[in-house]
C-alpha positions as CSV (number, residue, x, y, z in Angstrom):
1,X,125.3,96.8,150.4
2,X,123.3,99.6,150.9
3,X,121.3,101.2,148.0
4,X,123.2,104.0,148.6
5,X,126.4,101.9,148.3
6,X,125.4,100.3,145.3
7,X,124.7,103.6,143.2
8,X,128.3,104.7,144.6
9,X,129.9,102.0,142.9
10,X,128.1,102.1,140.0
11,X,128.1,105.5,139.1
12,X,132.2,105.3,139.9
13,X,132.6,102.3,138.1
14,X,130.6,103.0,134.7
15,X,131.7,106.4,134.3
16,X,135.5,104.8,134.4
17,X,134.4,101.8,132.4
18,X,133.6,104.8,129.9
19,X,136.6,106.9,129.9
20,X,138.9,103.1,129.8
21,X,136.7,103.0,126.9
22,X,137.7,106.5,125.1
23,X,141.2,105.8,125.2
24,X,141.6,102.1,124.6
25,X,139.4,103.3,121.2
26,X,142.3,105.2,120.1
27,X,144.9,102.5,120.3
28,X,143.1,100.1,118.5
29,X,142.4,102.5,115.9
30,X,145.3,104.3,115.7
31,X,146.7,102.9,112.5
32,X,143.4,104.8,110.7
33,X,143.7,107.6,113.0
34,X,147.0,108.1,111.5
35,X,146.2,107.6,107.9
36,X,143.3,110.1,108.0
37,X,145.4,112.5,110.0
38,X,149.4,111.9,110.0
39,X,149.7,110.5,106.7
40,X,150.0,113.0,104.1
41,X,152.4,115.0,106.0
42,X,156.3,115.4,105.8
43,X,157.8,112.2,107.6
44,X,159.5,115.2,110.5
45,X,156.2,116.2,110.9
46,X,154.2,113.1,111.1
47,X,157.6,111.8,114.0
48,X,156.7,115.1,116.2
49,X,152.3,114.1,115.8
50,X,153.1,110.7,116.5
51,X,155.5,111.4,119.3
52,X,153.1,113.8,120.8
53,X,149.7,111.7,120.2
54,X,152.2,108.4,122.3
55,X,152.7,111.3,125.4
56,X,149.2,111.8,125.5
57,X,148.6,108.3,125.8
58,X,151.3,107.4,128.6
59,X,153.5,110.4,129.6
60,X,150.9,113.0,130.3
61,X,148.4,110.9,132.8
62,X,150.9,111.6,135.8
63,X,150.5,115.1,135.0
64,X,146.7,114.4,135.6
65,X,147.1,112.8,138.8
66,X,148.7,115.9,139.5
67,X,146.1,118.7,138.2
68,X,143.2,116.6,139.1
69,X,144.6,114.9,142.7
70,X,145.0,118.6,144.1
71,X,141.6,119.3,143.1
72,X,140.0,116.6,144.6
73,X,141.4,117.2,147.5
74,X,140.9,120.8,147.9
75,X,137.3,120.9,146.4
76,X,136.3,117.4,146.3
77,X,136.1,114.3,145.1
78,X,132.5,113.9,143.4
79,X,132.9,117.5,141.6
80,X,136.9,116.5,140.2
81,X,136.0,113.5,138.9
82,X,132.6,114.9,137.5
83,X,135.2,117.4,135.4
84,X,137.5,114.5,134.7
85,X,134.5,112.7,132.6
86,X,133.1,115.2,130.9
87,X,136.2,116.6,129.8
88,X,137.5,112.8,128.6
89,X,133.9,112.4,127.2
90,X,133.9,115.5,125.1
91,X,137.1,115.0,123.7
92,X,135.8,111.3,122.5
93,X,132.7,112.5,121.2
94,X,134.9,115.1,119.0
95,X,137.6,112.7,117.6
96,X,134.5,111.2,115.8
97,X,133.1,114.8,114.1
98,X,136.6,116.2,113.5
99,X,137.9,116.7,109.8
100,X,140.3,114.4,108.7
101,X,143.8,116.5,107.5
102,X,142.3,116.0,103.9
103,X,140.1,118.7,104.7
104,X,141.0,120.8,106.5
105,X,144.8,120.1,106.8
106,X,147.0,120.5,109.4
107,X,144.5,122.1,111.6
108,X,142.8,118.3,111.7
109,X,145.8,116.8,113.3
110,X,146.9,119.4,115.9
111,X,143.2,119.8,117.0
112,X,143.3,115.5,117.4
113,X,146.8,116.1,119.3
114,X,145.1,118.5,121.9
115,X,142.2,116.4,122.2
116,X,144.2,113.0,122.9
117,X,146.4,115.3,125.5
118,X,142.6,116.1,127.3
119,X,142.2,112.7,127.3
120,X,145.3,111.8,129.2
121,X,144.7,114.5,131.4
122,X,141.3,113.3,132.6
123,X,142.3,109.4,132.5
124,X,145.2,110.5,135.2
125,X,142.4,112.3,137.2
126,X,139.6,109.7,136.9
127,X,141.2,106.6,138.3
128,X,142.2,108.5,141.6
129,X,138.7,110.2,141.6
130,X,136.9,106.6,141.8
131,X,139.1,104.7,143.9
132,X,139.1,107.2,146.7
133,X,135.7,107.8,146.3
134,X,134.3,104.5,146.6
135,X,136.7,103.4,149.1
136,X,135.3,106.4,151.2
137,X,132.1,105.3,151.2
138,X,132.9,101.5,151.7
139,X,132.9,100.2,155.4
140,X,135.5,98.5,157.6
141,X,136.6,95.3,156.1
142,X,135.5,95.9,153.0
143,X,136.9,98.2,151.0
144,X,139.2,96.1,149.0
145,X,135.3,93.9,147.8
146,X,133.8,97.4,147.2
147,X,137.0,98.8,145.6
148,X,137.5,96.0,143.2
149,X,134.3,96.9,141.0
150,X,136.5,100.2,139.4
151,X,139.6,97.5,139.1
152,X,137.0,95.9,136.6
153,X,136.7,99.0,134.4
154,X,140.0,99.1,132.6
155,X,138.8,95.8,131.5
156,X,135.7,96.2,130.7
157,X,136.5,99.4,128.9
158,X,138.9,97.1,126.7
159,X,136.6,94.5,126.4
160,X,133.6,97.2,125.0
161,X,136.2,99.0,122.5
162,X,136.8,95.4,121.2
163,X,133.3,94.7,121.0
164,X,132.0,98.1,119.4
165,X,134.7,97.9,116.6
166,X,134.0,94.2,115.5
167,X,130.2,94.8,115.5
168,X,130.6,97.8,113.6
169,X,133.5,96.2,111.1
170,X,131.3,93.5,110.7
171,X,127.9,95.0,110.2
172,X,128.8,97.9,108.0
173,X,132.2,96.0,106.5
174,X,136.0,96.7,106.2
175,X,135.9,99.1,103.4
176,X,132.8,101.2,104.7
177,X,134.7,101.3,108.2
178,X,138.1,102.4,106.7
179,X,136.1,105.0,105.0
180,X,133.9,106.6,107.7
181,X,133.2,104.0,109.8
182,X,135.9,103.9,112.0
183,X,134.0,107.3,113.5
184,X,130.9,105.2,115.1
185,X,132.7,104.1,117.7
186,X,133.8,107.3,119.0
187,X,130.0,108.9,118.3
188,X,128.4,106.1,120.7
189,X,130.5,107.7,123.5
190,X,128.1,110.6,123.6
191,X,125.4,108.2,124.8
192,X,127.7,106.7,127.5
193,X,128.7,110.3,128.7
194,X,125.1,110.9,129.2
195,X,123.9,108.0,131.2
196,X,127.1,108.7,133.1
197,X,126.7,112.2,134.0
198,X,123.3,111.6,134.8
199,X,124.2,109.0,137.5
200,X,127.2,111.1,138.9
201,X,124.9,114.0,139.4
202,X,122.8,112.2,141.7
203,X,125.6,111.4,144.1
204,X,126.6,112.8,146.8
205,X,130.6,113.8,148.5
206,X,132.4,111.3,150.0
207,X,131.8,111.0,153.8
208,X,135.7,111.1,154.7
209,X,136.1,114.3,152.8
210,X,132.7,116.2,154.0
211,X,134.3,115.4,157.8
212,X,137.4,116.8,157.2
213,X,135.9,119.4,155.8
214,X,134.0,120.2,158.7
215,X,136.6,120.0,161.0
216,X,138.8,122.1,158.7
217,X,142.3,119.4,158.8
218,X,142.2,119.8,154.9
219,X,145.5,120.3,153.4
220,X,146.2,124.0,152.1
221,X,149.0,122.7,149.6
222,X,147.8,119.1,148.7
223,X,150.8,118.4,146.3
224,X,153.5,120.1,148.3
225,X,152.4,118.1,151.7
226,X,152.0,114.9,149.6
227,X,155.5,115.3,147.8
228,X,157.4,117.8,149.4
229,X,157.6,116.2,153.0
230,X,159.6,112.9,152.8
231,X,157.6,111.0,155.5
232,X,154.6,111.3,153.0
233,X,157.0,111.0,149.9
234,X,158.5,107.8,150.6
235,X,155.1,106.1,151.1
236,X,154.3,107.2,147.6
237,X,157.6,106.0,146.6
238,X,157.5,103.0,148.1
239,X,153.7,102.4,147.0
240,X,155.4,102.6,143.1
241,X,157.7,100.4,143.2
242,X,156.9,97.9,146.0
243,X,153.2,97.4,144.9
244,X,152.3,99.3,141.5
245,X,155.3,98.8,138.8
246,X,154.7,95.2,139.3
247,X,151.2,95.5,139.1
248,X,151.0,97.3,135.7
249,X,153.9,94.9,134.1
250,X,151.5,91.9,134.8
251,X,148.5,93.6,133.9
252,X,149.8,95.0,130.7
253,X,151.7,91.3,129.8
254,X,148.5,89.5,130.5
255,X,145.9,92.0,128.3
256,X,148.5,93.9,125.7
257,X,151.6,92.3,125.6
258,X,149.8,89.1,124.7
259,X,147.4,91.0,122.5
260,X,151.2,92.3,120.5
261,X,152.5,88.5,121.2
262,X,149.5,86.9,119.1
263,X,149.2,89.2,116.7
264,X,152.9,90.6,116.1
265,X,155.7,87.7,116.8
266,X,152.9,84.6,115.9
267,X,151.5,86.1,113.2
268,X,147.9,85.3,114.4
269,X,145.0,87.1,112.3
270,X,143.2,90.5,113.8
271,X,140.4,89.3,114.2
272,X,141.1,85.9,116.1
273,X,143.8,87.8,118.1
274,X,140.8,89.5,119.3
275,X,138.5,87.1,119.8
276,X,140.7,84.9,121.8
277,X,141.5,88.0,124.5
278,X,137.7,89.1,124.6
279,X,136.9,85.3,125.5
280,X,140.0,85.8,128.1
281,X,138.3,88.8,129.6
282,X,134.9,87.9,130.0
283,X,135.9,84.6,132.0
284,X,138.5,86.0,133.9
285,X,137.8,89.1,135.0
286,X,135.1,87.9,137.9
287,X,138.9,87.7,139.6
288,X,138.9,91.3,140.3
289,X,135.8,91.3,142.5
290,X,137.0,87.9,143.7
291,X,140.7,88.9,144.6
292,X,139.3,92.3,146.1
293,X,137.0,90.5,148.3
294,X,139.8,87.9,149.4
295,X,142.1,91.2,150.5
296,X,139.5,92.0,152.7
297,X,140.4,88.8,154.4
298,X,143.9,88.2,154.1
299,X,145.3,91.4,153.3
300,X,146.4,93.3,150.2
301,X,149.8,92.5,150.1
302,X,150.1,88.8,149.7
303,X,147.7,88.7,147.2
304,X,149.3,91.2,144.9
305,X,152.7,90.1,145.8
306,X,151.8,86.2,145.3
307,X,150.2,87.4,141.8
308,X,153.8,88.9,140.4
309,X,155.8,86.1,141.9
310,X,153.4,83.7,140.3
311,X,153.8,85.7,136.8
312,X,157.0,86.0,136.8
313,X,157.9,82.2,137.5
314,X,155.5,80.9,134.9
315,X,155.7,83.7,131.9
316,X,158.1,81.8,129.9
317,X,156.5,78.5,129.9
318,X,152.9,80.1,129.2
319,X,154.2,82.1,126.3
320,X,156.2,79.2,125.0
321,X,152.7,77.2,125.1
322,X,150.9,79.9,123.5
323,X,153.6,79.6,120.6
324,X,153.3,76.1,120.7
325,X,149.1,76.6,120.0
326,X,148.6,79.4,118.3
327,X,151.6,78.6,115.2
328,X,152.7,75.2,115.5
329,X,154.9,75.5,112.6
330,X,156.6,78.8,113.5
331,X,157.2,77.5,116.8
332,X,158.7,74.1,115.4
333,X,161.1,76.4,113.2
334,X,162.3,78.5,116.0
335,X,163.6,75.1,117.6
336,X,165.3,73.4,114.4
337,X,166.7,76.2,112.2
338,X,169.7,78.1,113.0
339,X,170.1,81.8,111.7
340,X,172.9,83.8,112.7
341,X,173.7,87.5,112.1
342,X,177.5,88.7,111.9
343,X,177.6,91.8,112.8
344,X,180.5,94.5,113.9
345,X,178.8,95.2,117.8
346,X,179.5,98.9,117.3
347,X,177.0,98.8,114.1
348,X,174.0,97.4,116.8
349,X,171.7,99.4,118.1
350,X,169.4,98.6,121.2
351,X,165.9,99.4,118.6
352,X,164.0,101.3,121.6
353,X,161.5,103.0,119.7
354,X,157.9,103.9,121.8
355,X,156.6,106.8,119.4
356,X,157.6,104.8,115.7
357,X,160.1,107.5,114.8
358,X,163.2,106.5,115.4
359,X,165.3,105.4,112.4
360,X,168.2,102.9,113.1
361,X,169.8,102.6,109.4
362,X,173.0,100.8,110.7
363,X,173.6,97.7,108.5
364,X,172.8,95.6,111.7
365,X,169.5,97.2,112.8
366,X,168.7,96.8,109.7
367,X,169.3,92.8,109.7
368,X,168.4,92.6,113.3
369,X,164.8,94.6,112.3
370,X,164.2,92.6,109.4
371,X,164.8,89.5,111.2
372,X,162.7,90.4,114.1
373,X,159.7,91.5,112.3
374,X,159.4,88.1,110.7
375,X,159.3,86.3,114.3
376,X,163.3,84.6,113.2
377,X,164.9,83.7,116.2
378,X,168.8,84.3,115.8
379,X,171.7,84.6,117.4
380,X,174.3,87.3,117.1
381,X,178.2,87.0,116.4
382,X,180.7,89.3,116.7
383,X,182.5,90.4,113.0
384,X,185.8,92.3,112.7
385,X,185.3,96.2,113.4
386,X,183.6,97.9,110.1
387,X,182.4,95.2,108.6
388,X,178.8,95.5,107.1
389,X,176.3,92.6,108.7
390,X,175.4,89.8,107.0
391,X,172.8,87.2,108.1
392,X,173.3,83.5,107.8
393,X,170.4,81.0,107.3
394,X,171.9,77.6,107.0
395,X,175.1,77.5,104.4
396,X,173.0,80.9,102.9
397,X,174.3,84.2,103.5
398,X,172.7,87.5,103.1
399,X,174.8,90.5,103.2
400,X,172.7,93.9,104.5
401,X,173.8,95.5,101.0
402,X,171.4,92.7,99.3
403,X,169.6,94.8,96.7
404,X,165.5,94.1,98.6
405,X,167.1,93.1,101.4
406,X,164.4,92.5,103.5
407,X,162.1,90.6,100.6
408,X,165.8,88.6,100.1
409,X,165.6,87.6,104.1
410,X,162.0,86.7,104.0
411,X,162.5,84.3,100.8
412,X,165.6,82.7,102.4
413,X,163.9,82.5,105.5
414,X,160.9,80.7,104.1
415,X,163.4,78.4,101.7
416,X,164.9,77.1,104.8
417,X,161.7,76.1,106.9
418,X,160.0,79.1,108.4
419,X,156.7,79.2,107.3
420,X,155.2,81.2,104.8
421,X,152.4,83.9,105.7
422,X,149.4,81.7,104.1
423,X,150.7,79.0,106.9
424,X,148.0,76.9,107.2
425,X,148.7,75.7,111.1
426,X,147.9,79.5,112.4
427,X,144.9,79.4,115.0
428,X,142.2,81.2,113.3
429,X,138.8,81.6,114.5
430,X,135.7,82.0,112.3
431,X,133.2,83.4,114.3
432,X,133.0,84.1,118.0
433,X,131.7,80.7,119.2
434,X,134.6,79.0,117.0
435,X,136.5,77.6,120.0
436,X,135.5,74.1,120.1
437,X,138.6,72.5,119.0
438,X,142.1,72.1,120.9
439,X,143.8,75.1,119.1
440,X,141.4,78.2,120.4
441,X,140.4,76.2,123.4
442,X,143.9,76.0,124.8
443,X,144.8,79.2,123.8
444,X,141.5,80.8,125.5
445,X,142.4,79.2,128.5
446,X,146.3,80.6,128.8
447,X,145.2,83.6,128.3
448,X,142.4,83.6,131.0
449,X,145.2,82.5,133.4
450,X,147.2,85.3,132.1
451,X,144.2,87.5,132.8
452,X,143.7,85.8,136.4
453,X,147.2,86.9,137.1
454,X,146.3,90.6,136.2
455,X,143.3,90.3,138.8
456,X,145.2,89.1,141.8
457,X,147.6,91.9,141.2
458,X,145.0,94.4,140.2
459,X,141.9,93.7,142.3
460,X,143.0,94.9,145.8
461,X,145.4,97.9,144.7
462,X,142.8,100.2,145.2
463,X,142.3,99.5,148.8
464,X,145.7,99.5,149.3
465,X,146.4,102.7,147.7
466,X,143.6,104.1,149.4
467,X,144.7,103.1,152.6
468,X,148.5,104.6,153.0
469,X,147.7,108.0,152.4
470,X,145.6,110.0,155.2
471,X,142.1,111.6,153.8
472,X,144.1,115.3,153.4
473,X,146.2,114.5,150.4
474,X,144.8,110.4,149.2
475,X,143.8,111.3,146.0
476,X,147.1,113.2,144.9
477,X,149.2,111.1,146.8
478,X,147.5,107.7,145.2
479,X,146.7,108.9,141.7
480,X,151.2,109.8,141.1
481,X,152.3,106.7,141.8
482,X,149.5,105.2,140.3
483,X,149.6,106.7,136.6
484,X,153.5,106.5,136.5
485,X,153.2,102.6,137.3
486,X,150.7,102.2,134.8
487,X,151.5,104.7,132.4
488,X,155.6,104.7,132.3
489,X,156.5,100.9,133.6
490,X,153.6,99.6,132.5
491,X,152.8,101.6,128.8
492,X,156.6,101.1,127.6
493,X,156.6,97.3,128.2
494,X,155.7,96.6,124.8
495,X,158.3,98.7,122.9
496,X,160.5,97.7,125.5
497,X,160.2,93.8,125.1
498,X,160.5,94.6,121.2
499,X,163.7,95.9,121.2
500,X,164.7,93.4,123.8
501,X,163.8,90.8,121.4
502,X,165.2,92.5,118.4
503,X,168.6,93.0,120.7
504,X,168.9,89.2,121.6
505,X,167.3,87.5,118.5
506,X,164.9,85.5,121.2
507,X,160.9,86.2,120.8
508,X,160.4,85.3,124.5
509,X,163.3,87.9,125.9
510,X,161.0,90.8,126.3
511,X,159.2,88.6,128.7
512,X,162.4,89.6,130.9
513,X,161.1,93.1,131.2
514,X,158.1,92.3,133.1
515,X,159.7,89.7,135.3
516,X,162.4,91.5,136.4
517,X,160.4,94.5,137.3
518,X,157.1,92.1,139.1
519,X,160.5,90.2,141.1
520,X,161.7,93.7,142.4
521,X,158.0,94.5,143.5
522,X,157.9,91.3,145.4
523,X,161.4,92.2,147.4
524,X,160.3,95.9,147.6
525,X,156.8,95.3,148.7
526,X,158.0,92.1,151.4
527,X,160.6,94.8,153.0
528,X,159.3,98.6,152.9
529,X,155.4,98.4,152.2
530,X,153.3,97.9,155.3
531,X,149.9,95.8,155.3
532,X,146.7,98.2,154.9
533,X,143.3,96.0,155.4
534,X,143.0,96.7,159.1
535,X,144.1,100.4,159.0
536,X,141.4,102.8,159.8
537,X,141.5,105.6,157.4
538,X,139.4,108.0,159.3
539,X,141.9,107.9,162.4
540,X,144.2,110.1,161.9
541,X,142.1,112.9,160.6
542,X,140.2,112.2,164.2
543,X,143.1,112.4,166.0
544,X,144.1,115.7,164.1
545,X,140.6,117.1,164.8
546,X,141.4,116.3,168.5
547,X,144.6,118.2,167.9
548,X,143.2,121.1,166.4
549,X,140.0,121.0,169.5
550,X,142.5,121.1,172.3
551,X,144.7,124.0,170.6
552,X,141.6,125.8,170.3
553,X,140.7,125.3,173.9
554,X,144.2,126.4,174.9
């Protein structure tokens, strides 16, 4: 690499490393986020915050890709994705100043709303920004190695939100970081934004787009051309779901939906949860820059396609193992006790429920709910129509009119052999280099496979994005299909697999979800998506040029 081509990289890759930072911050504090801003409000109005603060997060990054991805290509890339940062950078930097709804009421949380929208705005613009950038700049052969050093900074914008918020909890303490705290993280962004501004200012535009420029074969109507004209529409298409709905189902099961796994359904502690998927990261994640460089070699496509067929044939026994380790005694009980719920199947409800505020009050949700937020596998059985469900543990039954229901479940439950919540066999770690016996070491090394899976899938989709769009419309036509991947398929996996699992009564059935979609990818990607790695992506804006030339001379 040139110097040149380093500094590219770099200033791509920390600046998204920053704003992957910014908005993992929110989901991992959002429980406080909504205490010192939801809380106090009517439950109606704290449902439309929460549902708007969850489109933010997922549903309004396409919309990005959009605003963003037509700016880039009409003005360019290094200017859009300079906007993209500062705007996600001052929005960060704001969360951690802003009033909390006890002073200055309602104003707090619709301020916080806007903000958070910003934020998904810019994410849905920055990713594109980077990747088409960098690629640009990277020479023939190697833009999946060069282009593998921004698949790193989702990552790496996890791991630092991780490791900010447990130096902070742990240097100023819980109640000090419930109380004001929780703000540090957000302030240290300003310094980030600065050291990443700084670098972006230095660069320069991407070669590809200063020569189309100068041969004037830019595209007038970026989205229209991109979306509107079918031969360019079913690329996009195709790109979604032959190569990116598979990639974001096994990059969100590997990093998320085992983060929700350890900590929701095993009941492993908050801070060991996190510990064991920081160690995760930081040995796995050299895969990106590995599995980008292999692309360069032998293509984009069987790498990414090998890495969902690989998840999705060894997801079940992985999780089972990570049962198996992280709560032996949970696991143990969901293989020798028997609890069944007799329900009327009109009564059951299929417990979707992304934002938190939908209410299933039918006597089976309710059993179904309870039963699932205590990690009880169960079966269900039909009951004559109108009949009000009752859950059976042994020769125990429970109607769902049990005065306390839910406290009368979890004392039944634990009577019969499930294990209490001061269970002794839970994994726990006691400081970060605690992982010197089988429970943590196993665990840390499931996980880092887990995380290897994300990089084969997610190392070399860059390049490949990159590579089936022409230089007139890449960065909207790659940042759409891109953001819905990630952000629809990919950010409703875990409420998805929850309500799969509270449907079936199985903790492993939400594992379906991401299996099913990564198999699809496979057949979809085999059939319709072409290989990328030898494709020249300054030839058909030289053949247009040509084109344009001979009109001219005619």
């Amino acid at each position: 690499m040139s110097r040149e081509e380093k500094r590219v990289i770099l200033a791509s890759s920390l600046g998204t490393v920053f704003e992957w930072y910014d908005f993992y911050l929110y989901g991992s504090l959002a429980v406080i986020i909504g205490a010192k801003f939801f809380s106090q409000f009517p439950e109606g109005t704290r449902n439309i915050f929460a549902l708007l603060a969850f489109a933010a997060g997922f549903l309004v990054r396409p919309f990005g890709a959009l605003v963003f991805g037509r700016l880039g290509d009409l003005v360019g890339r290094k200017y859009t994705f300079l906007v993209t940062i500062l705007i996600m950078g001052a929005s960060t930097f704001i969360v951690g100043i802003l009033p909390t709804s006890d002073q200055i009421g309602i104003t707090a949380a619709i301020i916080l709303i806007v903000l958070r929208c910003l934020q998904g705005l810019a994410l849905g613009g920055e990713y594109g920004g980077a990747a088409t950038y960098v690629a640009e700049h990277a020479p023939h052969g190697r833009r999946g190695f060069y282009t593998s050093f921004i698949q790193l900074t989702a990552t790496g914008g996890l791991f630092l939100s991780l490791m900010v918020i447990l130096f902070t909890r742990s240097a100023i303490g819980e109640e000090a970081f419930l109380d004001w705290g929780w703000r540090i993280p957000f302030l240290v962004s300003i310094l980030l934004l600065g050291i990443s501004v700084w670098i972006r200012m230095q660069l320069q535009e991407s070669p590809a787009f200063k020569k189309m420029k100068e041969e004037g074969t830019g595209s007038k109507a970026p989205i229209s051309e991109a979306f509107g004209q079918w031969k360019n529409a079913r690329v996009a298409l195709f790109a979604l779901l032959g190569l990116v709905a598979g990639q974001a189902v096994v990059w969100y099961t590997g990093q998320f939906y085992a983060l929700f796994f350890l900590g929701s359904v095993l009941k492993v502690d908050g801070y060991t949860t996190n510990m064991l998927i920081a160690w995760s990261l930081l040995l796995g994640s050299g895969g990106f820059i590995f599995f980008g460089w292999l692309s360069d070699k032998v293509g984009r496509k069987p790498i990414i396609l090998g890495g969902c067929l690989i998840a999705a044939l060894t997801y079940f026994p992985l999780f089972k193992l990570i049962s198996a380790e992280a709560n032996p005694a949970l696991h143990a009980a969901h293989q020798n006790i028997t609890v069944v719920v007799q329900a009327d199947p009109a009564d059951c409800s299929f417990q979707f429920n992304p934002t938190g505020t939908a209410r299933f009050t039918n006597s089976c949700d309710i059993a179904k709910a309870a039963l699932a937020r205590l990690s009880v596998n169960y079966t269900v059985e039909a009951a004559p129509a109108g009949t009000a469900a009752t859950v059976r543990i042994g020769d125990t039954a429970i109607p769902s009119s049990t005065p306390n229901f839910p406290q009368a479940v979890s004392a039944a439950i634990t009577a019969a052999g499930y294990p209490a919540a001061s269970n002794p066999t839970v994994v726990k770690m006691n400081h970060p280099f605690d992982f010197f016996r089988e429970q943590p070491a196993v665990l840390i090394a499931v996980l880092t496979l887990l995380v290897i899976y994300v990089t084969m899938v997610y190392g070399p989709i860059a390049a490949a994005l990159v590579e089936l769009f022409p230089t007139r419309i890449r960065y909207t036509s790659m940042s759409l299909p891109y953001h819905i991947g990630n952000g629809w398929f990919g950010g409703l996996l875990p409420a998805t697999s929850f309500a799969m699992i509270a449907q079936t009564g199985d903790v492993y059935y939400g594992l379906w979800y991401p299996v099913v979609i990564a198999l699809a990818t496979v057949v979809i990607g085999i059939f319709f998506v072409p290989e990328t790695k030898d494709r020249d992506i300054f030839a058909e804006e030289d053949a247009e040029a040509e084109a344009n030339a001979a009109r001219a001379r005619v």
